[in-house]
C-alpha positions as CSV (number, residue, x, y, z in Angstrom):
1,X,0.0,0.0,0.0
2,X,1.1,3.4,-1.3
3,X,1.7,6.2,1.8
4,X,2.1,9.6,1.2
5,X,0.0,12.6,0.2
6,X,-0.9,11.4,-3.2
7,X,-1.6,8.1,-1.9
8,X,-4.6,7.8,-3.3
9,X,-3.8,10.0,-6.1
10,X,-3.1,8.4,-10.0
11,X,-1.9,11.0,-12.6
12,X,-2.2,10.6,-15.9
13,X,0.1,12.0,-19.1
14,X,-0.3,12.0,-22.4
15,X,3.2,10.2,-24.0
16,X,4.4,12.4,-27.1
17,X,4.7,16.0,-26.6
18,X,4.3,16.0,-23.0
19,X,6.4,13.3,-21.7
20,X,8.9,12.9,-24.8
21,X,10.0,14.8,-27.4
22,X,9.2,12.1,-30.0
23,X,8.4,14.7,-33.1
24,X,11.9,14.4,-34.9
25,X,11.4,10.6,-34.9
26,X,7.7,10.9,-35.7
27,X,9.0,13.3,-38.7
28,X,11.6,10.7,-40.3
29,X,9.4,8.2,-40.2
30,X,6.4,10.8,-41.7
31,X,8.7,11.9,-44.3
32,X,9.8,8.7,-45.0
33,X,6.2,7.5,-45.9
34,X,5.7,10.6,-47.4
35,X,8.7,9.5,-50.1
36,X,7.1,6.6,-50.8
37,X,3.9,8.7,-52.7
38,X,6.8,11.5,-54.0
39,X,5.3,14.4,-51.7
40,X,7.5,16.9,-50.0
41,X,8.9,16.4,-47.1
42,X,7.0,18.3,-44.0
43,X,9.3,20.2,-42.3
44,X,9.4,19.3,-38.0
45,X,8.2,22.6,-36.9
46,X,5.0,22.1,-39.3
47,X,4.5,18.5,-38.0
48,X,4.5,19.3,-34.6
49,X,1.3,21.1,-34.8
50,X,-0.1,17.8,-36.7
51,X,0.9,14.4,-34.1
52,X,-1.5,14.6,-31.5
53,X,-3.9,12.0,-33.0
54,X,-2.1,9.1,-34.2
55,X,0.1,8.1,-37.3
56,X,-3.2,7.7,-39.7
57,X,-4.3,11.5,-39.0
58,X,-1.1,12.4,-39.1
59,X,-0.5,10.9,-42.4
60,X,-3.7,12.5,-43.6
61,X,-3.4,15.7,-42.0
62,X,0.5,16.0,-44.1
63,X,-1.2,14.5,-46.8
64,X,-3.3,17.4,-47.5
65,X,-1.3,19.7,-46.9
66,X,-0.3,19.3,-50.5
67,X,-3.9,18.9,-51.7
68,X,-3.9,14.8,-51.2
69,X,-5.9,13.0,-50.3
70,X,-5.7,8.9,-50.0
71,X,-7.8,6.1,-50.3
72,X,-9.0,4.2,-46.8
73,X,-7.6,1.0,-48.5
74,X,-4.2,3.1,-49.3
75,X,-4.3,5.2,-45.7
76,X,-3.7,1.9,-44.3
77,X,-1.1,0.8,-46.2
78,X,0.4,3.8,-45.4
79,X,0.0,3.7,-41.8
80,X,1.2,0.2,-41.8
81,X,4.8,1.6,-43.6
82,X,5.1,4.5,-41.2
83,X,4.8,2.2,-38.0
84,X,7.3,0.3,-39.2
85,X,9.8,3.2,-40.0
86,X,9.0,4.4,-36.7
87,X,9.2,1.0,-34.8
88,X,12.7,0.2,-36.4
89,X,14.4,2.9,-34.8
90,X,12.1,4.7,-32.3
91,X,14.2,6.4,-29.8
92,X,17.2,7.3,-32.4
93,X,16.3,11.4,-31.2
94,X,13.6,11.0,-29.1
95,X,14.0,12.3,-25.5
96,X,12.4,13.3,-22.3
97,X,11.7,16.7,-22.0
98,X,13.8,18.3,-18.9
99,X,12.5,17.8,-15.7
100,X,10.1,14.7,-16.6
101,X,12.5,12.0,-14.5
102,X,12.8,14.4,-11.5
103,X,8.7,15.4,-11.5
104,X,7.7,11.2,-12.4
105,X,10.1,10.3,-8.9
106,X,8.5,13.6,-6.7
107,X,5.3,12.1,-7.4
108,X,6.0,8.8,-7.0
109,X,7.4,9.5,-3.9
110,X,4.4,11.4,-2.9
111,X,2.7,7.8,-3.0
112,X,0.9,8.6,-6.7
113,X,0.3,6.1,-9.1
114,X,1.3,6.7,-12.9
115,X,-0.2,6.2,-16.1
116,X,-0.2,7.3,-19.7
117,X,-3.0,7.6,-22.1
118,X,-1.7,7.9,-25.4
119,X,-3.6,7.7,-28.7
120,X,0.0,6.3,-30.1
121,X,-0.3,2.3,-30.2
122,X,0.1,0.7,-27.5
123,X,3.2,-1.2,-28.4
124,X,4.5,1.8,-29.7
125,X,4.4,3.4,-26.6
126,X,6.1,0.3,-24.3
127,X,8.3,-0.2,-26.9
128,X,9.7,4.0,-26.8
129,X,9.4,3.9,-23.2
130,X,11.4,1.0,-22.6
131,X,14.1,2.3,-25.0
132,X,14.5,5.2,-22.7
133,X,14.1,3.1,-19.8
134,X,11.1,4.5,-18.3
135,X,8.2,2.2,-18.7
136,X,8.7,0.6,-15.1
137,X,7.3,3.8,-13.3
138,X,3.9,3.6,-15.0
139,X,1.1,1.3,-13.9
140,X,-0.9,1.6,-16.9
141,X,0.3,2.1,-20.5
142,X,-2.9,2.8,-22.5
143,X,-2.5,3.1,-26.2
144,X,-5.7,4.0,-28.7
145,X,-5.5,0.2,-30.1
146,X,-6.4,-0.9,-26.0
147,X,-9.9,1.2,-25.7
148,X,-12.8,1.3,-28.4
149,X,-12.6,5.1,-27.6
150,X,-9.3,6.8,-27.8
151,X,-8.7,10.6,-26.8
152,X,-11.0,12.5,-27.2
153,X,-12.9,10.1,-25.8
154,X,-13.4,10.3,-21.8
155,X,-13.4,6.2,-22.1
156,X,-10.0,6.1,-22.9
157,X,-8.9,8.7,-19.9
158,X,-11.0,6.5,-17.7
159,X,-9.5,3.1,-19.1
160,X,-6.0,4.3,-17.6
161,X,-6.6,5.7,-14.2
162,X,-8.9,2.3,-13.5
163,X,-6.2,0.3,-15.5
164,X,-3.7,1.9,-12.8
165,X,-5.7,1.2,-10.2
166,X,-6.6,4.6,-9.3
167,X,-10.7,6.3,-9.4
168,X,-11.4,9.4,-11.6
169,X,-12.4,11.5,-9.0
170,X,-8.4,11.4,-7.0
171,X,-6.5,11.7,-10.7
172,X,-5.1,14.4,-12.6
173,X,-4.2,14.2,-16.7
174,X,-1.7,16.1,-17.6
175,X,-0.9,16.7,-21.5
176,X,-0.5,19.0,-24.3
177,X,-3.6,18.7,-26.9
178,X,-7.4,19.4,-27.0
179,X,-7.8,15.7,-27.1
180,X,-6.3,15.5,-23.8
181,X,-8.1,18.2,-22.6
182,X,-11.2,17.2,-23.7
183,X,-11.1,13.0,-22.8
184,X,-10.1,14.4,-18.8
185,X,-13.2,17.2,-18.7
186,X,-15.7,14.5,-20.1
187,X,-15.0,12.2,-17.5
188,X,-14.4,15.0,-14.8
189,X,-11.2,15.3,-14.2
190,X,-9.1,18.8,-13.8
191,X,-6.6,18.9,-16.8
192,X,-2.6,20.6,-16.6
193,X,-1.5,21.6,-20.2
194,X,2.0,21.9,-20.9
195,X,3.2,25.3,-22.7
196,X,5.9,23.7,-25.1
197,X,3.8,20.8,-26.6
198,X,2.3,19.6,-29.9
199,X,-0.4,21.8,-29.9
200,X,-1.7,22.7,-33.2
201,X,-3.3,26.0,-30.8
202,X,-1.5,28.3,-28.3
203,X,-1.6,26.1,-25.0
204,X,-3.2,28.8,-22.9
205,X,-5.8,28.2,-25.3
206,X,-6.9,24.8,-24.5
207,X,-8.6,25.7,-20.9
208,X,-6.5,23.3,-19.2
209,X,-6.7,24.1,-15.1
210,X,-3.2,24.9,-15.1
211,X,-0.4,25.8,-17.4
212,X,2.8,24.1,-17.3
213,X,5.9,25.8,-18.4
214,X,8.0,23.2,-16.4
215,X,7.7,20.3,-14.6
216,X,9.3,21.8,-11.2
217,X,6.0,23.0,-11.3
218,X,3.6,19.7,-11.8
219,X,4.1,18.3,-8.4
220,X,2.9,21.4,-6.9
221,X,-0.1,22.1,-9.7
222,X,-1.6,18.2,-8.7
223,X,-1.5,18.8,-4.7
224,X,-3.7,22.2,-5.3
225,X,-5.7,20.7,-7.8
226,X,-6.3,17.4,-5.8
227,X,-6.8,19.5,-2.7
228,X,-9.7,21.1,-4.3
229,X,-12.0,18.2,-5.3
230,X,-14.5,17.2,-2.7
């Protein structure tokens, strides 16, 4: 049994953008899919603004940004090629952001349980996280393929905090998109947002309870929020 202040506490992130930098690996296996059609290359900074729903919309959503549009038939193939560029090298840049380690141990240490709720695939998401050697501090890793609803579903928020062993109504999400915003809200759960995302909107736009511009600063955001709900 967990002791602490967060004992009963489970927080929950979103994996790329808010835990890990993933977007240059995300764009070299993008623009290596992209080759494979002969359309430009997408340029990081552009495809940061496009991740936050999964390799098929992130496909279509580069797709038409040259006036493309595929197939369902083809979209899958697609899809299937870009998981495998990704999956052969998946952590050759991708890095957590500063401060994640230090902020996943102060919570942990508060007597919180982890999760992540991720619309990446759920092997995807052990697989990067075991590359950078962090998959052992989460209870639950939730992927879109695990749920029949991913983000912006609330299902698939509520899949990971009762997959971690946690209830709603003691957990926190913390992310960088509307999806996350929007999965946590529906199933009533106060949201942190961090500032330096993949957010195809300004962050202070997303109507998250609190802003993040580092994660010195999570610890402290979950014990206020926490402390607030009856």
């Amino acid at each position: 049994m967990s002791s602490g202040e967060l004992a009963d506490a489970t927080i929950v992130f979103d994996l790329d953008g808010t835990l890990v930098d993933t977007a240059p690996d995300l764009v070299r296996a993008l623009n290596e899919t992209m080759d494979l059609e002969g359309l430009p290359r997408v340029k990081l900074e552009t495809a940061r603004q496009l991740i936050s729903y999964g390799a098929r919309v992130l496909i279509e959503r580069a797709s038409a940004l040259h006036g493309v549009t595929f197939s369902a038939s083809r979209l899958d193939q697609l899809t299937a090629e870009f998981v495998a560029f990704y999956a052969a090298d998946i952590a050759r840049e991708s890095r957590p952001y500063d401060g994640v380690l230090d902020a996943l141990d102060t919570l942990a240490g508060l007597g919180a349980k982890l999760a992540v709720c991720t619309n990446k695939r759920t092997a995807l998401s052990v697989q990067l996280l075991d590359a950078l050697q962090m998959s052992e501090r989460f209870s639950a890793i939730v992927g879109a393929d695990a749920i029949s609803d991913r983000k912006p579903h609330p299902d698939h928020y509520r899949a990971a905090v009762a997959r971690a062993g946690g209830v709603v109504r003691r957990s926190v999400m913390v992310g960088d998109s509307a999806a996350d915003v929007a999965s946590a809200r529906g199933a009533g759960a106060p949201v942190c947002v961090v500032s330096f995302g993949y957010s195809d909107v300004g962050a202070e736009r997303l109507g998250a309870d609190v802003l993040l511009h580092r994660f010195s600063e999570l610890a402290p955001a979950c014990r206020r929020l926490l402390a607030a709900r009856p």
